[in-house]
C-alpha positions as CSV (number, residue, x, y, z in Angstrom):
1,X,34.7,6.8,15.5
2,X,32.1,5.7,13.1
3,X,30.0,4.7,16.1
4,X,30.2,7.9,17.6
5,X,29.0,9.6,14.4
6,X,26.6,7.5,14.0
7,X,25.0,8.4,17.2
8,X,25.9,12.3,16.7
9,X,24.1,11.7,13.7
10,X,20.3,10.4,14.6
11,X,17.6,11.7,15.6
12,X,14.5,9.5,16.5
13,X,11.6,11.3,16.2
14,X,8.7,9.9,18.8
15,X,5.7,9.6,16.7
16,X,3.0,10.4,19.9
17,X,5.6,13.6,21.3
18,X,6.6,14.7,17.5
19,X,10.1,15.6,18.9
20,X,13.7,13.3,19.4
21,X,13.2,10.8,22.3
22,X,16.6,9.5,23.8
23,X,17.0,6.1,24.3
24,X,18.8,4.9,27.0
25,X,21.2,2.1,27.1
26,X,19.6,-1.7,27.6
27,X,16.7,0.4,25.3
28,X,15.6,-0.6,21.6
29,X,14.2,1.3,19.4
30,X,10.9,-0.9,17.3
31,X,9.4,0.5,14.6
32,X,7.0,-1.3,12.6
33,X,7.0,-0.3,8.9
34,X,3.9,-1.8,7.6
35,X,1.2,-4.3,9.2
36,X,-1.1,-6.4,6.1
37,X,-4.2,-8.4,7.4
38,X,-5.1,-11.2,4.7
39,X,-8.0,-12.9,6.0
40,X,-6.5,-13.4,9.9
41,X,-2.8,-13.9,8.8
42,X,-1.1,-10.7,9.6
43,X,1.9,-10.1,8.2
44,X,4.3,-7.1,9.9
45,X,7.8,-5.7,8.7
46,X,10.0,-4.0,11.4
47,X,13.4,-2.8,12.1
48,X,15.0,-2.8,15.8
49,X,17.3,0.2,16.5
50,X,20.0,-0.6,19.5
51,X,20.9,2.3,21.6
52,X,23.3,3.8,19.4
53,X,20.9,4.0,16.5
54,X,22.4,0.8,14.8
55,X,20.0,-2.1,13.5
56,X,19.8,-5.3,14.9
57,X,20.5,-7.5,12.3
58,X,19.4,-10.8,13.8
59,X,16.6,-12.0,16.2
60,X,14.9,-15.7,16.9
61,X,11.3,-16.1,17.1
62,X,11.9,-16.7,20.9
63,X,12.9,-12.7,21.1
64,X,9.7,-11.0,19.9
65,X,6.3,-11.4,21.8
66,X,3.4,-10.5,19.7
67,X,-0.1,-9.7,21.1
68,X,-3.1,-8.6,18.6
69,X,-5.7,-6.0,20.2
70,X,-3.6,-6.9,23.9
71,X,-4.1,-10.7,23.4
72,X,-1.1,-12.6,23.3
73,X,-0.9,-14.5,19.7
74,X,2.0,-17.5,18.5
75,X,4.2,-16.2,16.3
76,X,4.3,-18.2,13.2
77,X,7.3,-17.2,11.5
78,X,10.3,-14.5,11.6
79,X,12.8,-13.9,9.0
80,X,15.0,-11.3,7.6
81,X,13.4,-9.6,4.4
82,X,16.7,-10.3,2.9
83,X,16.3,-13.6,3.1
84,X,12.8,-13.9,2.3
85,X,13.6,-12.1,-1.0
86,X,11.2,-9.3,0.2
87,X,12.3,-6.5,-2.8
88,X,11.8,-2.9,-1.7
89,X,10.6,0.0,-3.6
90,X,13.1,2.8,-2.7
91,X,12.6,6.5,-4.0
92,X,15.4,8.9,-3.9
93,X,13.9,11.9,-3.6
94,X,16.8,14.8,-4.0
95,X,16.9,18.6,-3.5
96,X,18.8,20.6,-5.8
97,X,17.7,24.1,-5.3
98,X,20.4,26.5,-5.3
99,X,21.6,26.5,-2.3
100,X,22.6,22.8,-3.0
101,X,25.5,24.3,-5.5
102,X,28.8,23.0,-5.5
103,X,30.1,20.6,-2.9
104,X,26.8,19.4,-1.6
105,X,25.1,18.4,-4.7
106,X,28.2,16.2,-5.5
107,X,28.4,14.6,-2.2
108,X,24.8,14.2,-2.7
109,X,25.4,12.5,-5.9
110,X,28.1,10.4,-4.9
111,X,26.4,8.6,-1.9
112,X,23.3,8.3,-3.9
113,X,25.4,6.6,-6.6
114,X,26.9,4.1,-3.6
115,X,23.0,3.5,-2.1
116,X,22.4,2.1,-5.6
117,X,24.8,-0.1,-6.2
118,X,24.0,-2.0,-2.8
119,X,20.8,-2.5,-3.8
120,X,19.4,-6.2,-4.1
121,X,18.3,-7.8,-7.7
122,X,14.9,-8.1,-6.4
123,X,14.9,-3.5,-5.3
124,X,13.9,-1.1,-7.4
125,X,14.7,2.3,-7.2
126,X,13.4,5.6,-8.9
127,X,14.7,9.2,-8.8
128,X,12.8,12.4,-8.0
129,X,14.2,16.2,-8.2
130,X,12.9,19.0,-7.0
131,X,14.2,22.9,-7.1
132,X,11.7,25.7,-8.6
133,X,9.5,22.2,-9.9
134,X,9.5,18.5,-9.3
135,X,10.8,16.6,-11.6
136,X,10.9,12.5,-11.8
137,X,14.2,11.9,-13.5
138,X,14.5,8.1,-13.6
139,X,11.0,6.4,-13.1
140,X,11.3,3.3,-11.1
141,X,13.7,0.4,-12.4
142,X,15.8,-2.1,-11.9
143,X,18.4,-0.9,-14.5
144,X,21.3,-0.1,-12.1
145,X,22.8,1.7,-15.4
146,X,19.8,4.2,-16.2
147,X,19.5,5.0,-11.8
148,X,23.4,5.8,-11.8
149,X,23.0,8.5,-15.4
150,X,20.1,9.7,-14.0
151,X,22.0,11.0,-11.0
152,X,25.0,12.1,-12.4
153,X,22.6,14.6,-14.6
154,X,21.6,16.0,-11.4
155,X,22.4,20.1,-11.1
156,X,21.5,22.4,-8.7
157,X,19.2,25.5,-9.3
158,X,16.4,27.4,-8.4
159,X,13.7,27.5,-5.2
160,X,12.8,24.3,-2.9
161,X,9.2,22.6,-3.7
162,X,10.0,20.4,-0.5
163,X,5.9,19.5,0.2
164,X,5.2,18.9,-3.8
165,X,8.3,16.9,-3.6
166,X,6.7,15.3,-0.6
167,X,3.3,14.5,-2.5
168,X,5.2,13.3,-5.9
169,X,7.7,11.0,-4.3
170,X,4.6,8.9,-1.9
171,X,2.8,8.6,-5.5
172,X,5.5,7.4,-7.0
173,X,6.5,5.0,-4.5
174,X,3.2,3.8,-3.7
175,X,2.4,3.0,-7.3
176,X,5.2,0.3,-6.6
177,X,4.7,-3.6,-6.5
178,X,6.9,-4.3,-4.2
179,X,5.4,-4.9,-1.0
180,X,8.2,-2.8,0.6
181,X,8.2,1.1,-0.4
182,X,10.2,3.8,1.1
183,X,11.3,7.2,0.5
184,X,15.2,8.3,0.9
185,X,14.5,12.0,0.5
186,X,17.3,14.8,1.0
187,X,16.8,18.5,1.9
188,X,19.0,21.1,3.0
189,X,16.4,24.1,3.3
190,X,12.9,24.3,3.7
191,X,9.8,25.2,1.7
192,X,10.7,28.6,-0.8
193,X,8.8,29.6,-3.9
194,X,5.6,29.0,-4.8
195,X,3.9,25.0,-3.8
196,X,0.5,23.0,-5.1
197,X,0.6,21.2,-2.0
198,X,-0.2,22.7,1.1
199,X,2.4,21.8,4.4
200,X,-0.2,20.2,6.1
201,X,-1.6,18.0,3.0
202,X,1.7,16.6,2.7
203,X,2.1,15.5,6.2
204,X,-1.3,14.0,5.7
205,X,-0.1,11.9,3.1
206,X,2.7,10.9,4.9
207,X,0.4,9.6,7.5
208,X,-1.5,7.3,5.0
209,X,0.1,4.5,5.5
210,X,2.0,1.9,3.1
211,X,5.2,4.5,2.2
212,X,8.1,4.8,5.0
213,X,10.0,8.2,4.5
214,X,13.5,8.2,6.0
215,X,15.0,11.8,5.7
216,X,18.6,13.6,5.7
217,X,18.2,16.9,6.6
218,X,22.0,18.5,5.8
219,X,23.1,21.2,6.7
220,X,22.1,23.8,9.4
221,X,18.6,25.5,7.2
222,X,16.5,22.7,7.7
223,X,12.4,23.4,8.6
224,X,13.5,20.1,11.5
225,X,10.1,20.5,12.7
226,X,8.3,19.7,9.5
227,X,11.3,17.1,8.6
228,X,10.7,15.7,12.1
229,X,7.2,15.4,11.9
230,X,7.3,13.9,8.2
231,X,9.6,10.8,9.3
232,X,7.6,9.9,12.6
233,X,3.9,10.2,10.6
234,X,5.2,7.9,8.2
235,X,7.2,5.8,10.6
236,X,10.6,7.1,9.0
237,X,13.3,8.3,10.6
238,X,15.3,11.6,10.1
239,X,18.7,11.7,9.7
240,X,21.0,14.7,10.5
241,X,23.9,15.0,8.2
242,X,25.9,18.5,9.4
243,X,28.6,18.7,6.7
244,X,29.0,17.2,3.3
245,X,31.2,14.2,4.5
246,X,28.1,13.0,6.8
247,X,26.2,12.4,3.6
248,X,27.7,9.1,2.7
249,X,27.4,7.8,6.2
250,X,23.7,8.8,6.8
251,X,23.0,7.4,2.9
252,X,25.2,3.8,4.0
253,X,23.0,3.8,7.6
254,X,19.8,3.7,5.1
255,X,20.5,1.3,3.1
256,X,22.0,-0.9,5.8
257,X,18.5,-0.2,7.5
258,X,16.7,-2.3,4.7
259,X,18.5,-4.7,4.7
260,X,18.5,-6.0,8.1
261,X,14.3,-5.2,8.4
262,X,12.5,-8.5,10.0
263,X,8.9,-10.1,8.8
264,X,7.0,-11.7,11.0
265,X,3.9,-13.3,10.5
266,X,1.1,-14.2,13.4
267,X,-2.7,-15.6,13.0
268,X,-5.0,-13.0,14.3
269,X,-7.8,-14.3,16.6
270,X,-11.2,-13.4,15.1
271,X,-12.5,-10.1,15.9
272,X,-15.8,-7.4,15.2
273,X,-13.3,-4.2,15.4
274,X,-12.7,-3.2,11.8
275,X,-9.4,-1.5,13.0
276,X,-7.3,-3.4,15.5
277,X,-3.5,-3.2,16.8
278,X,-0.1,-5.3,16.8
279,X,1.7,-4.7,19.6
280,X,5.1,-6.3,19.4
281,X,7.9,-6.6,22.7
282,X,11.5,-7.4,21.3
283,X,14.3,-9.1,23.9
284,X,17.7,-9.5,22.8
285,X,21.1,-9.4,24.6
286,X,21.5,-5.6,23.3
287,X,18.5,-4.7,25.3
288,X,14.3,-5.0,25.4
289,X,12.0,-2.5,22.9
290,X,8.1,-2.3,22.5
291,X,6.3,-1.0,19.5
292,X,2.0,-1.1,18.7
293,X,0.3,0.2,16.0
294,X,-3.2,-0.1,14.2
295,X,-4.0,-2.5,11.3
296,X,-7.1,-2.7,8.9
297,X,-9.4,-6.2,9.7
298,X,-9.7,-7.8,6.5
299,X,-12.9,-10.0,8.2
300,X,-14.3,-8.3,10.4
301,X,-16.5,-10.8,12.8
302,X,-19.8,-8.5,12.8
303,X,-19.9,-7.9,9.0
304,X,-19.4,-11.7,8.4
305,X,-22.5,-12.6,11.1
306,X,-24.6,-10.4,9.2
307,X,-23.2,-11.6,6.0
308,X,-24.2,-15.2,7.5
309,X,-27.8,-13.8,8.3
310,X,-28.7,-12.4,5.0
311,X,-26.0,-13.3,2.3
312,X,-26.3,-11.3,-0.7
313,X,-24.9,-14.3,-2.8
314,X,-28.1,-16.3,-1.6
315,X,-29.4,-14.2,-4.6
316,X,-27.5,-15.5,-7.0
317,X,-28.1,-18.9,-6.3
318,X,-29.6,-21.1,-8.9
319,X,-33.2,-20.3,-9.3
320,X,-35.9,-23.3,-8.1
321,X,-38.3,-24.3,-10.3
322,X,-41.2,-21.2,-8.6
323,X,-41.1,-18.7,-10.8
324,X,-42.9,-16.3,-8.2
325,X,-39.6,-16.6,-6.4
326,X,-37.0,-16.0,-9.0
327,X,-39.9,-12.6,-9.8
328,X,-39.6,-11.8,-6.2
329,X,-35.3,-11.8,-6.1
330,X,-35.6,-10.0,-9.8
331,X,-37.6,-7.3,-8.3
332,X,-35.9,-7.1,-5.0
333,X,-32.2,-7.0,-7.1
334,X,-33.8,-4.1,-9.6
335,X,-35.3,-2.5,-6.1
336,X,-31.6,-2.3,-4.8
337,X,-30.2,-1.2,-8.2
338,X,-32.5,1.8,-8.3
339,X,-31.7,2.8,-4.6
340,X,-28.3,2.9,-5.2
341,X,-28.6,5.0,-8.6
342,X,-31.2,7.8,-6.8
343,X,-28.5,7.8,-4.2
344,X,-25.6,8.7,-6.9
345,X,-24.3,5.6,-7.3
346,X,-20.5,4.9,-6.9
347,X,-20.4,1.2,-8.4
348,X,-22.6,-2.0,-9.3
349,X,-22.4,-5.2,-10.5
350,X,-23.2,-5.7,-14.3
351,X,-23.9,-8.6,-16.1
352,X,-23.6,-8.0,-19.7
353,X,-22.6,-11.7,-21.0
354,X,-25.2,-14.3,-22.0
355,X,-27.3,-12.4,-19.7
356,X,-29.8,-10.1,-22.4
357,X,-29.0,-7.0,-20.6
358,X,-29.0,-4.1,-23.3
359,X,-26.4,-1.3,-22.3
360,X,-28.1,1.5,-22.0
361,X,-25.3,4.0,-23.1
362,X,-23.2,3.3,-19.6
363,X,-26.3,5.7,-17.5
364,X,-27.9,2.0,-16.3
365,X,-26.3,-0.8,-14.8
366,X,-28.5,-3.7,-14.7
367,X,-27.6,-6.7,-12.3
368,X,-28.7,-10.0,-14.3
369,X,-30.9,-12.7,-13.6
370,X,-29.7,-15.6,-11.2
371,X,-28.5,-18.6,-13.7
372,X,-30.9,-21.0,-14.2
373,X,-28.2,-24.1,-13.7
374,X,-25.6,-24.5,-11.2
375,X,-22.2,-22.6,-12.1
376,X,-19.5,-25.3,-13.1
377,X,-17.0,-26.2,-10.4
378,X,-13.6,-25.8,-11.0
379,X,-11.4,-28.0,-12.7
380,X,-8.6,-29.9,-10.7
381,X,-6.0,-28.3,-13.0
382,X,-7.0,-24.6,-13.0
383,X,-5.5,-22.2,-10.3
384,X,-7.7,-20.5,-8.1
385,X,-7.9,-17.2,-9.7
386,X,-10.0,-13.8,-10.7
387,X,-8.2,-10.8,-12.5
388,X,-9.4,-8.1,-11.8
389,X,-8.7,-5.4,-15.1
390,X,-9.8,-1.7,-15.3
391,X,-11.2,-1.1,-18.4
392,X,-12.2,2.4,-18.3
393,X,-11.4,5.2,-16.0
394,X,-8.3,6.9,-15.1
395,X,-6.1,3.9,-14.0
396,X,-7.1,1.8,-17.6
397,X,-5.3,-1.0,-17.9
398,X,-4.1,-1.9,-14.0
399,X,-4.9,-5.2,-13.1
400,X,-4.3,-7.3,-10.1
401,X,-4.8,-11.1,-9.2
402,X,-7.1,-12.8,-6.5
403,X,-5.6,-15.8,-5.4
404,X,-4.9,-16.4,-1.9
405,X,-6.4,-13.9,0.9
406,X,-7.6,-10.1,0.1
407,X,-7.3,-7.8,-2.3
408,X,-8.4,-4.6,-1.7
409,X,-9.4,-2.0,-3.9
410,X,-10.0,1.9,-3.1
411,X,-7.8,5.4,-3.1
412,X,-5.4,4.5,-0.5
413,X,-2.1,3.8,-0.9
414,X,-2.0,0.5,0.7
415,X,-4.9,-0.7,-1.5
416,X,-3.7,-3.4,-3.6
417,X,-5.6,-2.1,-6.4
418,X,-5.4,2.1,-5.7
419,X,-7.6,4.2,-7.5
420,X,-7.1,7.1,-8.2
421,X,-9.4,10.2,-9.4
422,X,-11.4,12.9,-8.0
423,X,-11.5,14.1,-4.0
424,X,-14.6,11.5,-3.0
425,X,-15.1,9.7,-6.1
426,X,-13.6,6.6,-4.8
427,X,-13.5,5.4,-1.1
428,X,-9.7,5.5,1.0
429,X,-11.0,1.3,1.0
430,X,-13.8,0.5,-0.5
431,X,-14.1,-2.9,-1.8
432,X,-12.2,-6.1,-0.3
433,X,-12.7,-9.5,-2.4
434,X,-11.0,-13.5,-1.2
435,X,-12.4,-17.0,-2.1
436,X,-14.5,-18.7,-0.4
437,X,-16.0,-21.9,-1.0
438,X,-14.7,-21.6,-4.6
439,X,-17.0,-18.1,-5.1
440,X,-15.5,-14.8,-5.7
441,X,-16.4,-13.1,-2.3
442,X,-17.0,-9.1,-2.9
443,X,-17.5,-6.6,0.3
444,X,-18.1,-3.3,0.3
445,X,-16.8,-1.5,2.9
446,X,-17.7,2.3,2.4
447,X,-21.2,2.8,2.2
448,X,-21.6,6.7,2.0
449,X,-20.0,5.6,-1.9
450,X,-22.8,4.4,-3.3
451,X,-25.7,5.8,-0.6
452,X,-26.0,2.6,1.3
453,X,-26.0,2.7,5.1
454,X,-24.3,-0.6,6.0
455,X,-22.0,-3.1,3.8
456,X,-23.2,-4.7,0.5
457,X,-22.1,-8.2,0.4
458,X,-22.2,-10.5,-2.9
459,X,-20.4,-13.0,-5.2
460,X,-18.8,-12.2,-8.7
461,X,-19.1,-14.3,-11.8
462,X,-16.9,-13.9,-14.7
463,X,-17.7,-11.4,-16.6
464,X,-19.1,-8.8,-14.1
465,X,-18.3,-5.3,-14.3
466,X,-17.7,-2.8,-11.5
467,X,-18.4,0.6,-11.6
468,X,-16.7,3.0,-8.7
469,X,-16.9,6.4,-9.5
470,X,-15.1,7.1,-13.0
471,X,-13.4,3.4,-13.0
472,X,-14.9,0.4,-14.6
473,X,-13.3,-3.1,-13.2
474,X,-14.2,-6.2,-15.3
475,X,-13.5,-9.6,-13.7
476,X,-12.0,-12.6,-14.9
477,X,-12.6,-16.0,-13.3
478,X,-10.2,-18.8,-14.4
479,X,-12.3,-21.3,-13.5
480,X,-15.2,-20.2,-15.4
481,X,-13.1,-18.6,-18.6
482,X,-9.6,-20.5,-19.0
483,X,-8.8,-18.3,-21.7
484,X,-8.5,-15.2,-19.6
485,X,-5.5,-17.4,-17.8
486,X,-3.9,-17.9,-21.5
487,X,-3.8,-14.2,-21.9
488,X,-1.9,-13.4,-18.5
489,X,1.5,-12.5,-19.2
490,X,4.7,-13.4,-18.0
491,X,4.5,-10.7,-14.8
492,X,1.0,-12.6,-13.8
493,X,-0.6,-9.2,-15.8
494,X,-3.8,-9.6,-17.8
495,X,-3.6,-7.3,-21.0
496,X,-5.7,-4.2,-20.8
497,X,-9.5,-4.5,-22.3
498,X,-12.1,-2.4,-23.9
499,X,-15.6,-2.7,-23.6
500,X,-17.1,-4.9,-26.5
């Protein structure tokens, strides 16, 4: 009986058609949640769905073919993200307007209560409201005991902000360190009363990448084609729960979804594209499924050529002994400096250590002079490792680590460091920085940010400064400042700075 619920119950909403695709039987269902590129090693998380809507909990490497911009590729690994002790970031997004009252809204907390408590020790969950407003009631945490109050304070009242519930709950989840995030988000109506976010703005966001929204629609008032539309853009599913008993079993179908999600992880051949595709062709005895979707290129084959040509870090190289040369660099840096201020700027490269560079009130940024001495290799025991610390701007105090692969900073959501601030004040991505040859590599993708017309390439030295837009990033190199690897904290954080 279950079974036959279940399949009552689901509705897989194509992405390319926008409306429910029947699968026939011998026919899975892939969906690939989220695709990262870290320097060629592309890591993918993705559920198969058998005929009946049910995951497949278990597949072998042999199963899944993998092919990268229709090029066959070895896969490395595949593992459960249970096993891999791959956390997720889960938001339960509820609707209590009023037509929630009574028996739904308890149902509704009651299954929300049970999705909770099967939650792994390495999830998180947080809880967002929304009736006449939007309201996050439990921020995200691990504390079982705070998620389970919050949702027994839940009531039911008011109007339905369903697309500002949209835009809060992606925020929320996205701002998440888990590499996992997703969105559990219940309605029973659609949009009523007055919104900030417009219907398609919120679709648009759905569509950004790095958030999966899974929806339960109950009842029969549901806006399905917005619902529909939200899942597939986001690479969700929507869930149709008819009476208040279905709740339960469309909230259990979730959170048994999670847990039986696969990673797999392939090496990407080299490639000039700067977006590419995965395209991934799953055979098990339940049946045969295909999935492909478009990933970022974290090194992008033309960039790096012209990066070989005429690298930027050749400029901060150690200085010969021809002081005409070092005079011809100094002018060409200050040259490059002044093109990118006329042009409105949206970040540079400071120097403002041991450098002489007088701050002129934050209107100048000066790049420094090459070092007149070879910069001190790294010791054997010292990590690898930059921290990267906002010190000014809207997101103050953030940080992040570069280790291993790429970190990328901009206003998108799957940005490892996100920005966020005015419409165009800081690129979707706009800076990417790895290690290379023991130097802090630093790209900058989006040129119309700072009026250039092709990417800026450099290396970073302890101590730099980035400026994009209102944000100010100062860097941290362990190598060259072992103290700023003291002051890292137990979660890996660097403490937030000011400028001195």
């Amino acid at each position: 009986m279950r079974a036959a619920l279940v399949a009552a119950l689901v509705l897989w909403w194509a992405a390319a058609a926008g409306s429910a695709a029947a699968r026939a039987d011998g026919e899975l269902a892939v969906q690939l949640t989220s695709i990262r590129d870290e320097g060629g090693r592309v890591t993918a998380v993705f559920t198969v769905l058998d005929a009946a809507g049910r995951p497949v909990p278990r597949l072998d490497a042999r199963q899944v073919q993998a092919r990268v911009d229709g090029v066959d590729v070895r896969v490395g690994s595949l593992s459960a993200a249970v096993s891999e002790q791959l956390g997720v970031a889960v938001v339960l997004t509820v609707d209590t307007s009023g037509s929630m009252a009574g028996a739904p809204i308890a149902s509704a907390r009651d299954a929300a209560a049970r999705f909770i408590d099967g939650l792994a020790p390495q999830d998180a969950a947080a809880l967002v409201a929304f009736a006449d407003g939007v309201a996050v009631e439990q921020p995200l945490t691990s504390d079982r005991v705070a998620l389970r109050a919050s949702v027994d304070r839940l009531r039911a009242l008011g109007e339905t902000a369903l697309y500002d519930a949209v835009a809060t709950s992606i925020a929320v989840a996205s701002a998440a360190p888990q590499s996992r995030k997703a969105v559990v988000l219940l309605s029973d109506g659609a949009q009523s009363g007055s919104s900030q976010t417009a219907r398609e703005a919120a679709l648009q966001r759905a569509g950004a990448g790095g958030v999966v929204i899974y929806v339960i629609a109950y009842g029969s008032g549901i806006d399905q084609a917005f619902l529909g539309e939200l899942a597939a853009r986001s690479g969700g599913r929507l869930l149709v729960a008819p009476t208040t008993a279905d709740l339960g079993v469309a909230y259990a179908e979730l959170s048994e979804l999670l847990r039986s999600q696969h990673v797999l992880v392939v090496e990407a051949p080299p490639s000039a594209a700067a977006t590419r595709s995965l395209e991934l062709t799953v055979t098990a005895p339940a049946g045969s499924g295909h999935a492909r979707a478009p990933f970022s290129n974290s090194s992008p084959l033309g960039a790096m050529a012209d990066a070989a040509a005429t690298p930027a870090s050749e400029l901060a190289a150690p200085a010969p002994a021809n002081r005409g040369g070092f005079g011809r660099v100094l002018v060409l840096a200050l040259l490059v400096v002044a093109v990118l201020a006329v042009a409105g700027g949206g970040w540079l490269v400071q120097r403002r250590r041991r450098a002489g560079v007088v701050d002129g009130g934050g209107e100048v940024a000066m790049i420094a002079a090459p070092p007149r001495r070879p910069p001190a290799a790294f010791p054997a025991h010292l990590p690898r490792v930059a921290v990267l610390t906002v010190i000014a701007g809207p997101e103050q105090g953030r940080s992040v680590q570069v280790r291993e692969g790429i970190v990328t900073v901009g206003s998108s959501p799957v940005c490892t460091l996100r920005l966020l601030g005015a419409p165009g004040d800081v690129a979707a991505e706009q800076l990417r920085l790895w290690w290379r040859d023991e130097k802090l590599m630093l790209h900058a993708l989006d040129g119309h940010a700072y009026g250039a017309t092709r990417p800026a390439w450099s290396s970073l030295r302890s101590g730099d400064v980035l400026e994009l837009g209102a944000h100010r990033i100062e860097v941290h190199i362990a190598g060259a400042a072992p103290a700023a690897v003291a002051a890292l904290g137990a979660d890996g954080r660097a403490p937030a700075r000011t400028r001195e």
